[in-house]
N, C-alpha and C positions, 0 to 999 in steps of 0.2 A: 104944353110940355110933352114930350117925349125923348125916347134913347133911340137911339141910333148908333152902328157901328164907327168908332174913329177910323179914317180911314188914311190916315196918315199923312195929309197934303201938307201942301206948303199952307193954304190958307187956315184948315185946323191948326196947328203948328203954333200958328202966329196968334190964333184966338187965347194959347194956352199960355202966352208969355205973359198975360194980361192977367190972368188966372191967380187970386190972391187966395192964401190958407195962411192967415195971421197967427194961427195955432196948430201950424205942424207936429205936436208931439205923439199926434196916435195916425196919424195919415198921409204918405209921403205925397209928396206936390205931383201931379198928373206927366211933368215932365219929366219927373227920375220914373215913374214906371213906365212911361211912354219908352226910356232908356232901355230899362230892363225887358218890356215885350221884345226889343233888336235882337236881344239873347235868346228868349223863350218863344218857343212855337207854340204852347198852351196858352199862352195869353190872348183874350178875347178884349179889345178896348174899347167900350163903352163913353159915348159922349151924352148927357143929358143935356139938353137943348130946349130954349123956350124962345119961340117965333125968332129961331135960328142963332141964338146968342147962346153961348156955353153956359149952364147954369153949374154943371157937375160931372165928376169922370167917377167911373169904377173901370174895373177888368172882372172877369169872369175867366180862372183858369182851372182847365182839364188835364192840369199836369200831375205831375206825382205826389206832390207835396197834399193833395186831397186825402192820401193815406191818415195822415196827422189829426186828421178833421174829422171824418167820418169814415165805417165799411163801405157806406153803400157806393156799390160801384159805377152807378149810375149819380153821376153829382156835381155839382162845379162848385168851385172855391170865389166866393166873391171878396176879391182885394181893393184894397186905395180906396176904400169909397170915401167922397169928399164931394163938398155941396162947397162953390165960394165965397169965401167970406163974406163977400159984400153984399149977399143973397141968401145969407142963413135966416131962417125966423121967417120965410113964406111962403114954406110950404113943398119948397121941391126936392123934402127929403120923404117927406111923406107922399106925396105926387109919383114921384120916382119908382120908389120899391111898390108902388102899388101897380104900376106896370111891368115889374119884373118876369110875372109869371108870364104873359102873352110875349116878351121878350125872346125871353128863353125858349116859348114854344115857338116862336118864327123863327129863330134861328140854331135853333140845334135839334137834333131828334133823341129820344129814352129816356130825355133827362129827367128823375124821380124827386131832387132837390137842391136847393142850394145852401153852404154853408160858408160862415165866415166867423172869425174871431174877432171878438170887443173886449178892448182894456179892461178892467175889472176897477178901474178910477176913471173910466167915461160913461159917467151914467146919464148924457142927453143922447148917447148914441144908442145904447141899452135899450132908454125907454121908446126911442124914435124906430130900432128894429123889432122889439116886441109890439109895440103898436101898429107895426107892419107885416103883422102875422110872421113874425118869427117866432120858433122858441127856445129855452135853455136847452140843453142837453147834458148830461153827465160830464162832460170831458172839460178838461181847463187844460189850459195849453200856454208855456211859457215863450213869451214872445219877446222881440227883440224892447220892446219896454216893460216887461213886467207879465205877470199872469195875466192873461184873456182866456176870457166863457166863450166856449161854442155854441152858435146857433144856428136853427135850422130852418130852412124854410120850405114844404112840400110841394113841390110844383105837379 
């Protein structure tokens, strides 16, 4: 397993259309934020990949929307994370964020942390980022489904 940069080919592209989330209600599908990185220059897109087959996408954005999340001004916002449905349950959510931190240090420089927001009604994602050395943090944050907990991760 590892992440690697999307890098937006036609053959990435095509691996994403294949791409199932039977339970979109807290994670938009890889291809609407693929849509919106078109718009955002902070968007960082992340493909998780196991012996080259897409297992899972997040983004990692340094835009402004980081304000909402945290002070620290050194930080990235990690969005969309999603493992595919048909690959939930072995392991490549736990695999995944446990590479984050040497991720983040190959390819960005200062960064002190990373933070994302979870539904406060998705608690396999909860316990899947807390097991992932995240932790709670004071702030709740009203999202576009409901209040979500922020949490941190120290890189």
């Amino acid at each position: 397993m590892q992440l690697k940069p999307f890098k937006n080919e036609t053959a990435e592209i095509a691996a994403l259309t294949n791409y199932t989330l039977t339970n979109d209600e807290f994670s938009a599908h890889p291809l609407e934020l693929l849509e919106q990185s078109a718009k955002t220059s902070s968007y960082h897109c992340v493909q998780i990949l196991d012996n080259g087959m897409i297992a899972g996408f997040f983004v990692l954005d340094s835009g402004n929307d980081l304000t909402t999340y945290t002070t620290e001004p050194n930080a990235l916002l990690l969005r969309g994370y999603s493992i595919d449905s048909s690959l939930q349950g072995k392991g490549y959510g736990t695999k995944s964020l446990a590479a984050l931190k040497d991720y983040v240090h190959a390819h960005f420089k200062g960064i002190a942390s990373a933070v994302l927001a979870v539904n406060k009604r998705n608690i396999p994602a909860q316990k899947l980022y807390l097991k992932s050395g995240f932790v709670e943090t004071p702030r709740v944050v009203l999202g576009p489904r409901g209040e979500q907990f922020v949490y941190e991760l120290r890189i």
